[in-house]
ZAKOL-490454 format. One record per residue (C-alpha): residue number from 1; residue in three letters; chain; x, y, z. Coordinates in Angstrom, 2 decimals, always signed. Each point is the difference from the previous one (the first is absolute). Example, Ala and Ser with C-alpha at 12.3 -4.5 7.8 and 13.67 -1.06 7.14 Angstrom:
+-----+-----+----+---------+---------+---------+
:   i :  aa : ch :      xx :      yy :      zz :
+-----+-----+----+---------+---------+---------+
:   1 : ALA :  A :  +12.30 :   -4.50 :   +7.80 :
:   2 : SER :  A :   +1.37 :   +3.44 :   -0.66 :
+-----+-----+----+---------+---------+---------+
# end
This chain:
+-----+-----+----+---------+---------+---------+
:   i :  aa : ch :      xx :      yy :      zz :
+-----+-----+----+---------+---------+---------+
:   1 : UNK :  A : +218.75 :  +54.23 : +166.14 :
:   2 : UNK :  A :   +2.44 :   +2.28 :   +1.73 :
:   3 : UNK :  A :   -1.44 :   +2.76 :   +2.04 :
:   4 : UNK :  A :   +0.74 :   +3.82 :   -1.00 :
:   5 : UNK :  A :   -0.27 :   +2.91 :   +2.31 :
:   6 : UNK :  A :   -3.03 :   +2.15 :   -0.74 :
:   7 : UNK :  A :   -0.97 :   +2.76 :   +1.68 :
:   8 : UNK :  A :   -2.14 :   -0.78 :   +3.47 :
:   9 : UNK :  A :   -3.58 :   +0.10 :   -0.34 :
:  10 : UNK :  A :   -2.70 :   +0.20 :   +2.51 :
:  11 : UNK :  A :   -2.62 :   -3.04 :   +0.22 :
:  12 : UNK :  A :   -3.34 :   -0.59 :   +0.28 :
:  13 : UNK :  A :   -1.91 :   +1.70 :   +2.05 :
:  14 : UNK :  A :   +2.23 :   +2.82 :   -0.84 :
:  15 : UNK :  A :   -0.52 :   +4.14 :   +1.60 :
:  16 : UNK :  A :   +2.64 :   +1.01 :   -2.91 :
:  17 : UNK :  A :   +1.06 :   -1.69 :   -3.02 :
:  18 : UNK :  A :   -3.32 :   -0.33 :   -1.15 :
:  19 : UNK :  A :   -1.79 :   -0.65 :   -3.46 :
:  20 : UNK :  A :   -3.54 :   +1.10 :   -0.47 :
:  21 : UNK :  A :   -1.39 :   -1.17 :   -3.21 :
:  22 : UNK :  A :   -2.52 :   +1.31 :   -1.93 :
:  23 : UNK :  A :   -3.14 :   -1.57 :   -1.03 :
:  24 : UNK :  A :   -2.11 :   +1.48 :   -2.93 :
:  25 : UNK :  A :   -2.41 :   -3.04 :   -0.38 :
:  26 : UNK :  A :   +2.15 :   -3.21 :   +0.50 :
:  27 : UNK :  A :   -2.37 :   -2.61 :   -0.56 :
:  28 : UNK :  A :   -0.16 :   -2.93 :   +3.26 :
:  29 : UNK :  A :   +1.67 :   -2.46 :   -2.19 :
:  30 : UNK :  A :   +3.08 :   +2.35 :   -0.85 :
:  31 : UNK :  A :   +0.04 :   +0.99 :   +3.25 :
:  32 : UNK :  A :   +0.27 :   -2.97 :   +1.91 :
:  33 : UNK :  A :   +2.68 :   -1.71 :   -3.12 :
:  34 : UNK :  A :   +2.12 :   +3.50 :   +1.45 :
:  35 : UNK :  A :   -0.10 :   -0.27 :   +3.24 :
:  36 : UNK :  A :   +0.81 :   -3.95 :   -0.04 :
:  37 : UNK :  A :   +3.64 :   +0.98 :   -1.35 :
:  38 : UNK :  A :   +0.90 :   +3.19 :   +1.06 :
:  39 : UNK :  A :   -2.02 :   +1.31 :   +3.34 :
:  40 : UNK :  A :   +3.13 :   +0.17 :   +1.92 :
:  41 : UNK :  A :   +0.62 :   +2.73 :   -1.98 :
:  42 : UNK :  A :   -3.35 :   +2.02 :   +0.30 :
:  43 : UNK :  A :   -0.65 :   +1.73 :   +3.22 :
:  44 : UNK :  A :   -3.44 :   +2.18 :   -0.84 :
:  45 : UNK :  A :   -2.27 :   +0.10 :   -3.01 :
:  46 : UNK :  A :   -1.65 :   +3.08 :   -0.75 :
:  47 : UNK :  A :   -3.41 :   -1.32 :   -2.00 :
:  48 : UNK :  A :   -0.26 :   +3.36 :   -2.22 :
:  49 : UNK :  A :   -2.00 :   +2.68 :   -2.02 :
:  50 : UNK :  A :   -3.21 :   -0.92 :   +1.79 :
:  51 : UNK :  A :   +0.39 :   -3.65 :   -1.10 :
:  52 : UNK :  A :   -1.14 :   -1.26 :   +3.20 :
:  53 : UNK :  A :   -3.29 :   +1.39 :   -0.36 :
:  54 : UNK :  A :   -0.67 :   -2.22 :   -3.15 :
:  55 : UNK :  A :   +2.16 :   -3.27 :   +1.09 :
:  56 : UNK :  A :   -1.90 :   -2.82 :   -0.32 :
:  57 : UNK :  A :   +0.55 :   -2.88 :   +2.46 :
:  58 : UNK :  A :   +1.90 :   +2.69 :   +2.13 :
:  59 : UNK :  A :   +0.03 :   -1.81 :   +2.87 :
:  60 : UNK :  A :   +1.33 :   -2.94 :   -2.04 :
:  61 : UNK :  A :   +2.87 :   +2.14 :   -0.84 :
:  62 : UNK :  A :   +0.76 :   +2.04 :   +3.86 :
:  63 : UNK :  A :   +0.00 :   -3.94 :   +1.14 :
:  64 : UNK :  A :   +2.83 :   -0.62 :   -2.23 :
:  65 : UNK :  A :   +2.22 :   +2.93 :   +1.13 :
:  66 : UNK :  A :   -0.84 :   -0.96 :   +3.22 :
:  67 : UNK :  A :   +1.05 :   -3.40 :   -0.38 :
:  68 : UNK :  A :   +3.84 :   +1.43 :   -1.73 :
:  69 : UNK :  A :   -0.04 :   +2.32 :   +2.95 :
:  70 : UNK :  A :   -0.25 :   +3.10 :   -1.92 :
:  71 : UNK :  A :   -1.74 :   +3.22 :   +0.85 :
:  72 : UNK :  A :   -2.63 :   +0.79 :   -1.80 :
:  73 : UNK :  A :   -1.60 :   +3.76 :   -0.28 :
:  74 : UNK :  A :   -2.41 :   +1.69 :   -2.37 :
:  75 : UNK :  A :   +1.88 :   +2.87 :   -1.80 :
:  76 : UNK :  A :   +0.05 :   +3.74 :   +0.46 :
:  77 : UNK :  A :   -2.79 :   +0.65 :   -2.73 :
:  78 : UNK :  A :   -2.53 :   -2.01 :   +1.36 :
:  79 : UNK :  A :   +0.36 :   +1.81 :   +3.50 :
:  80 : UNK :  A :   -0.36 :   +3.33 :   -1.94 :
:  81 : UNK :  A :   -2.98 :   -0.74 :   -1.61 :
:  82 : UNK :  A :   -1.72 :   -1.12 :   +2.92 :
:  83 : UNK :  A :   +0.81 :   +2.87 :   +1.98 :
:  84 : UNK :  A :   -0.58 :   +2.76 :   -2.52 :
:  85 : UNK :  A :   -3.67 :   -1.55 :   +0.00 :
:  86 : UNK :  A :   +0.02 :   +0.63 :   +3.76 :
:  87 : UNK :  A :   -0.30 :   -3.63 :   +0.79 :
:  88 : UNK :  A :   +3.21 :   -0.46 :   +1.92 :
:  89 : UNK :  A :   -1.61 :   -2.30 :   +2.25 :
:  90 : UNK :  A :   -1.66 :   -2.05 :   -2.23 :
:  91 : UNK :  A :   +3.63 :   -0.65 :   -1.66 :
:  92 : UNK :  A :   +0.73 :   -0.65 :   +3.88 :
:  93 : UNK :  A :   -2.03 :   -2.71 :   +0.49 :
:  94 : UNK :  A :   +0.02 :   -1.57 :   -3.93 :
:  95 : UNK :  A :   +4.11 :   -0.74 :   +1.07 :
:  96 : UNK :  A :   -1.19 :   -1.23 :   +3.71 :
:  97 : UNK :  A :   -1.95 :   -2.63 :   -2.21 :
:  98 : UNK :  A :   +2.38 :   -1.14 :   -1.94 :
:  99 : UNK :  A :   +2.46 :   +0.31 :   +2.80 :
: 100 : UNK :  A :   +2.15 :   +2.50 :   -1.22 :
: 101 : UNK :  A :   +2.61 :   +0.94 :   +2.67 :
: 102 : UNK :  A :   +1.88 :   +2.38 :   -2.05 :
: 103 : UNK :  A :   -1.31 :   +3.45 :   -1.67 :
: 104 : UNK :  A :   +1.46 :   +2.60 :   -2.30 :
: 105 : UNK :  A :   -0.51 :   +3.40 :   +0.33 :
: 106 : UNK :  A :   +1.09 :   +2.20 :   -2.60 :
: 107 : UNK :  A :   -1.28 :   +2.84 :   -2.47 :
: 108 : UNK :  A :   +1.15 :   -0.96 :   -3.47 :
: 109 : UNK :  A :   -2.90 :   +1.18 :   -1.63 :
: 110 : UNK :  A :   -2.04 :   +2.22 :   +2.26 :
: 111 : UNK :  A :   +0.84 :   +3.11 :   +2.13 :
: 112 : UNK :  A :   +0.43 :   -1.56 :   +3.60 :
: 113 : UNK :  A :   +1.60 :   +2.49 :   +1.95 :
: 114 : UNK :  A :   +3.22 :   -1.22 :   +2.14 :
: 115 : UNK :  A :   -1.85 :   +1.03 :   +2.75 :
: 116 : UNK :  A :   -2.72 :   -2.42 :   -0.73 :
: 117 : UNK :  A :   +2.17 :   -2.68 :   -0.44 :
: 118 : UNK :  A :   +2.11 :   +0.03 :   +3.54 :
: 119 : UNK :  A :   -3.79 :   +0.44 :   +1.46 :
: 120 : UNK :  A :   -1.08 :   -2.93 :   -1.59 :
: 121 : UNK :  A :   +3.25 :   -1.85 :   +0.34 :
: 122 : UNK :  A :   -0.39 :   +0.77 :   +3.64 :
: 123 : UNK :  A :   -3.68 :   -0.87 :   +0.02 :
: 124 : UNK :  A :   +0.59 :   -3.43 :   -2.11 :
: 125 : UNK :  A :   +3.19 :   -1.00 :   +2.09 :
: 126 : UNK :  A :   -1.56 :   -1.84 :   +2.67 :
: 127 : UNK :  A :   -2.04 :   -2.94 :   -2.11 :
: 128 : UNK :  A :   +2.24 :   +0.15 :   -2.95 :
: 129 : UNK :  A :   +3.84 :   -0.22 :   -1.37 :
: 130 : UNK :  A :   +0.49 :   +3.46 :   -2.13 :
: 131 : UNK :  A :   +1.74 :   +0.55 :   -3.14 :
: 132 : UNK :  A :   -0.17 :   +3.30 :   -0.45 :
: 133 : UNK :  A :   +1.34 :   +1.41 :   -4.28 :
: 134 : UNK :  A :   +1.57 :   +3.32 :   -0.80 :
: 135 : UNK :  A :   -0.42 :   +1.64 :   -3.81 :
: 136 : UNK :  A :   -2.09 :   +0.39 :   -2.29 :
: 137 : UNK :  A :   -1.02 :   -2.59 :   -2.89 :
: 138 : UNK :  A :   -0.12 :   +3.21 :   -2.40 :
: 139 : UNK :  A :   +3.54 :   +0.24 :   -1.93 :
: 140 : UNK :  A :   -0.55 :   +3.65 :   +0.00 :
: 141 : UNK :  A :   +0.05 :   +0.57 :   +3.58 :
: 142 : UNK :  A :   +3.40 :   +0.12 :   +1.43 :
: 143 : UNK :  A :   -0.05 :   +0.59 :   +3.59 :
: 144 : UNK :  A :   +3.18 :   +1.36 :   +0.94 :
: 145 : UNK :  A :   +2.70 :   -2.06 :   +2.31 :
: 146 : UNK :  A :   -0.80 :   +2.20 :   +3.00 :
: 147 : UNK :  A :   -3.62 :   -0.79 :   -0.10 :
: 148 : UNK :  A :   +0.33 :   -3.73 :   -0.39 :
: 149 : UNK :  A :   +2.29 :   +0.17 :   +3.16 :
: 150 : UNK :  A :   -2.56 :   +1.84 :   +1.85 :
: 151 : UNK :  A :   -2.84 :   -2.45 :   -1.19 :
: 152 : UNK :  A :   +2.06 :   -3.35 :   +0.81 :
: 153 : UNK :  A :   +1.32 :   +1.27 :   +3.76 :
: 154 : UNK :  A :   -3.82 :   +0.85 :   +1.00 :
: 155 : UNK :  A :   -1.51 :   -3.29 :   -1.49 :
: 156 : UNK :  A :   +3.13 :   -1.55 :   +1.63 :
: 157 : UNK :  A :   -0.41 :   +1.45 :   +3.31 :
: 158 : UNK :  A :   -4.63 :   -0.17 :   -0.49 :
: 159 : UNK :  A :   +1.02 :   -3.68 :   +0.36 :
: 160 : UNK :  A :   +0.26 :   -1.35 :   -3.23 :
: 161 : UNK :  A :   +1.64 :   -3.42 :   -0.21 :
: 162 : UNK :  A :   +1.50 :   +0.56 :   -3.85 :
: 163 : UNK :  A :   -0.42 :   +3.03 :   -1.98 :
: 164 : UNK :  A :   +0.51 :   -0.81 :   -3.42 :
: 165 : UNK :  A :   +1.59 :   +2.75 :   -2.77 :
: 166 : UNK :  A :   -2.38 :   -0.04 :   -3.13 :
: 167 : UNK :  A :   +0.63 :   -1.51 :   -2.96 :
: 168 : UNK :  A :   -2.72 :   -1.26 :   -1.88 :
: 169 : UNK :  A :   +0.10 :   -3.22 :   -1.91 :
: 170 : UNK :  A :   +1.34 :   +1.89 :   -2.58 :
: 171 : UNK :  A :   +3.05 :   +1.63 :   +1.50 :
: 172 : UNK :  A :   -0.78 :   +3.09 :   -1.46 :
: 173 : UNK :  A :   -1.44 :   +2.78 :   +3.17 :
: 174 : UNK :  A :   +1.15 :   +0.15 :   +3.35 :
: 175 : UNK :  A :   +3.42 :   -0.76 :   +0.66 :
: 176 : UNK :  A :   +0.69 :   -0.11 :   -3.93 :
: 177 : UNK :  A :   +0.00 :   +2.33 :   -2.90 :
: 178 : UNK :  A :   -2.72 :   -0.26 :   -2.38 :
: 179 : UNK :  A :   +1.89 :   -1.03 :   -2.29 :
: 180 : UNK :  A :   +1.28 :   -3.42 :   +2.62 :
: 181 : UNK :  A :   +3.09 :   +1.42 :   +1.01 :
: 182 : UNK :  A :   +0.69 :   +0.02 :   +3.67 :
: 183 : UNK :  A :   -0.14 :   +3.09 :   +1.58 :
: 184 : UNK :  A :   +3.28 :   -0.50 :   +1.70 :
: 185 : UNK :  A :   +0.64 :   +3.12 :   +2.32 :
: 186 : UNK :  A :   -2.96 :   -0.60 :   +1.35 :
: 187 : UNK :  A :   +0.84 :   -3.53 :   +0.73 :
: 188 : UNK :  A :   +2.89 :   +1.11 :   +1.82 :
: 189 : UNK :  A :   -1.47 :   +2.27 :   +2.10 :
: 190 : UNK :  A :   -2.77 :   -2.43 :   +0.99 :
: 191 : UNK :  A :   +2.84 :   -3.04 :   +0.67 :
: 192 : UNK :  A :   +2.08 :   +2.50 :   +1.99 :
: 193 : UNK :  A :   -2.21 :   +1.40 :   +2.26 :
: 194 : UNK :  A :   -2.58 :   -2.67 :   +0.92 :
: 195 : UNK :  A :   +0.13 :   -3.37 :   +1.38 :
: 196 : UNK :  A :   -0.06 :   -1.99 :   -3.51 :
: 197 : UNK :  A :   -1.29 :   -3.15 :   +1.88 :
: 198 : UNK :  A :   -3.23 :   +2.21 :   +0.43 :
: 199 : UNK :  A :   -0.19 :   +0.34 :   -3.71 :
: 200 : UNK :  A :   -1.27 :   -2.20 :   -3.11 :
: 201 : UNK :  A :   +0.96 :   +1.35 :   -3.45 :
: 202 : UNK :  A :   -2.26 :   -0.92 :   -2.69 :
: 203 : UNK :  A :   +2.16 :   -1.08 :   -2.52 :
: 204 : UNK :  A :   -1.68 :   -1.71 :   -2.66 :
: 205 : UNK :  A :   +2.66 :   -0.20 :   -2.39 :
: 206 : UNK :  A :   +3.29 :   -2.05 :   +0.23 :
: 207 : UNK :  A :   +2.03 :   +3.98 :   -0.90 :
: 208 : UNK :  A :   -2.02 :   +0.92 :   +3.28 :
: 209 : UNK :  A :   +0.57 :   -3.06 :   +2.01 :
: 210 : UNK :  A :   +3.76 :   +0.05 :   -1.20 :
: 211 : UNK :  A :   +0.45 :   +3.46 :   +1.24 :
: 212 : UNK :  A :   -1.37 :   -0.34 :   +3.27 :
: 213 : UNK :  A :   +1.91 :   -3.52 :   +0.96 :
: 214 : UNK :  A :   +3.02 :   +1.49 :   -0.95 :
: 215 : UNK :  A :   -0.41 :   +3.63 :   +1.79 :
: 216 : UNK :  A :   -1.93 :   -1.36 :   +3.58 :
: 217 : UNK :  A :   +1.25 :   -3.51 :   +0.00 :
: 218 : UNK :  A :   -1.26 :   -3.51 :   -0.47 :
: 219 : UNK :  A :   -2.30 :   +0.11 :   +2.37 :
: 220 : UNK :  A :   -1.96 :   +3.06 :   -0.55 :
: 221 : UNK :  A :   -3.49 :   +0.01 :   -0.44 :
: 222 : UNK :  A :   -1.73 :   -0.42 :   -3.76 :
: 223 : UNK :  A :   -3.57 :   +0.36 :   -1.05 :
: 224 : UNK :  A :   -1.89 :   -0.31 :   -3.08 :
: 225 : UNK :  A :   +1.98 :   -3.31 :   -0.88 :
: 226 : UNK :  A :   -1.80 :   -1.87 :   -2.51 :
: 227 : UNK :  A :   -0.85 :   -3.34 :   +1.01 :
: 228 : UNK :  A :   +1.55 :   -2.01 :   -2.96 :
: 229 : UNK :  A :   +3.20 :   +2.40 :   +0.55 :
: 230 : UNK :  A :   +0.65 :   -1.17 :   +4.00 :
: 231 : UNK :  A :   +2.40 :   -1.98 :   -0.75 :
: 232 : UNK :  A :   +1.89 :   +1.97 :   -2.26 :
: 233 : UNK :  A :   -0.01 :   +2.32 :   +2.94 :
: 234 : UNK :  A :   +1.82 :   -2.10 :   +2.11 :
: 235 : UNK :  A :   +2.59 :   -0.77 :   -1.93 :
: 236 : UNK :  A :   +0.74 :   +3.78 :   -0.48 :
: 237 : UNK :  A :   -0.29 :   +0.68 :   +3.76 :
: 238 : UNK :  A :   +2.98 :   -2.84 :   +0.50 :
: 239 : UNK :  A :   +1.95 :   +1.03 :   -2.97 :
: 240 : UNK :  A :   -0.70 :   -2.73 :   -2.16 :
: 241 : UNK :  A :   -0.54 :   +2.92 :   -2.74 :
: 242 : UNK :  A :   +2.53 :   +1.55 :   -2.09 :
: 243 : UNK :  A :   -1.29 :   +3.59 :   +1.22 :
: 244 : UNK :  A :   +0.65 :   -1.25 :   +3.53 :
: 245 : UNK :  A :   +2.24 :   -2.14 :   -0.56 :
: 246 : UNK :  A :   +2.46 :   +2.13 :   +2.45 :
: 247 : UNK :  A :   -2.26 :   +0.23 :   +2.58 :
: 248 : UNK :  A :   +1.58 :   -0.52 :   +3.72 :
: 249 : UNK :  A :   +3.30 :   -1.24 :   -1.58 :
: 250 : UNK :  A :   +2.22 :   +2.42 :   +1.99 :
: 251 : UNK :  A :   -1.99 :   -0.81 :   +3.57 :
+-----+-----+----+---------+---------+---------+
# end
């Protein structure tokens, strides 16, 4: 078969260009049938909505992401819950356990002041890997551009590792309308002001991933990817779409 030019991608490990799935209750036998085929395209898996807590045979399942080489990390809602119960350190240790290296800090659903979160990102720097997630999970709250530029550059500089731009699984709060559509000012402030490598967009939906390939590049960062949909992914990151199709053809 003869080769075509396609856009240059980043490789495994990757610090850019990556794919962070997410996993709402994969089952071990899914999982692993997933990662045989296609972990060279799945850089972090975010096991979400407090699924971890319930996962049976967890360990089971963090040995096969471990095996693929993929980072895995209990989700933002999981950390909120255990720290609006005041039992931060309890979540501390339950992650040590399980080995964790990697912990979100964000404040989807409850009030945690920005304040609270560079403190903690400070605090939680030294024994862990920080993804730190700006917005709000409520489609009625729209914070506005200047605010998520203030929020990102102090995570950023608090020593987050990623901060990712909320999305939900839905694609429907955060960086999007309520109604899906991409709020796309905002996007453009965000993409020219701040280091985009820094960044994972949760983009659930092919519109969002589309949209974000073709306005940062292929190798910009994506999260909330379903895990039956990586694939599909990387053929839109190398143009192999028609909605890329274009992509890097005038290089």
């Amino acid at each position: 078969m003869c080769a075509l030019t396609l856009p240059d991608r980043t490789t495994k490990p990757r610090s850019y260009g990556i794919t962070s799935i997410q996993d709402k209750g994969l089952n071990t036998g899914e999982l692993e049938n997933i990662l045989k085929d296609f972990h060279p395209f799945v850089d972090i898996a975010k096991m979400s909505i407090g699924t971890a807590y319930l996962t049976p045979r967890i360990e089971e399942k963090l040995k096969l992401y471990q095996q693929y080489d993929v980072i895995v990390y209990f989700g933002g809602t999981l950390f909120e819950k255990y720290y609006y119960q005041n039992k931060l350190e309890e979540y501390l240790n339950y992650l040590k356990t399980h080995n964790i290296k990697w912990i979100e800090v964000s404040n989807g659903t409850t009030d945690i002041s920005l304040d609270e979160r560079t403190e903690l990102i400070q605090d939680l720097s030294d024994n862990f890997n920080i993804l730190a997630e700006v917005g709000c999970k409520d489609s009625h709250v729209n914070l506005p551009p200047s605010e998520w530029m203030k929020e990102i550059q102090s995570l950023i500089e608090a020593g987050a590792n990623f901060v990712i731009t909320e999305g939900r699984g839905s694609g429907t709060a955060g960086i999007y309308n309520e109604n899906g559509t991409i709020r796309t000012d905002l996007i453009s402030d965000i993409i020219s002001k701040i280091d985009t490598k820094k960044l994972i967009f949760e983009t659930p939906k092919s519109k969002h991933q589309n949209y974000m390939i073709n306005h940062v590049g292929t190798n910009v960062n994506l999260g909330n990817i379903l895990p039956h949909d990586v694939l599909l992914v990387e053929t839109q990151r190398v143009g192999l779409r028609n909605e890329t199709f274009f992509l890097g053809q005038n290089d």
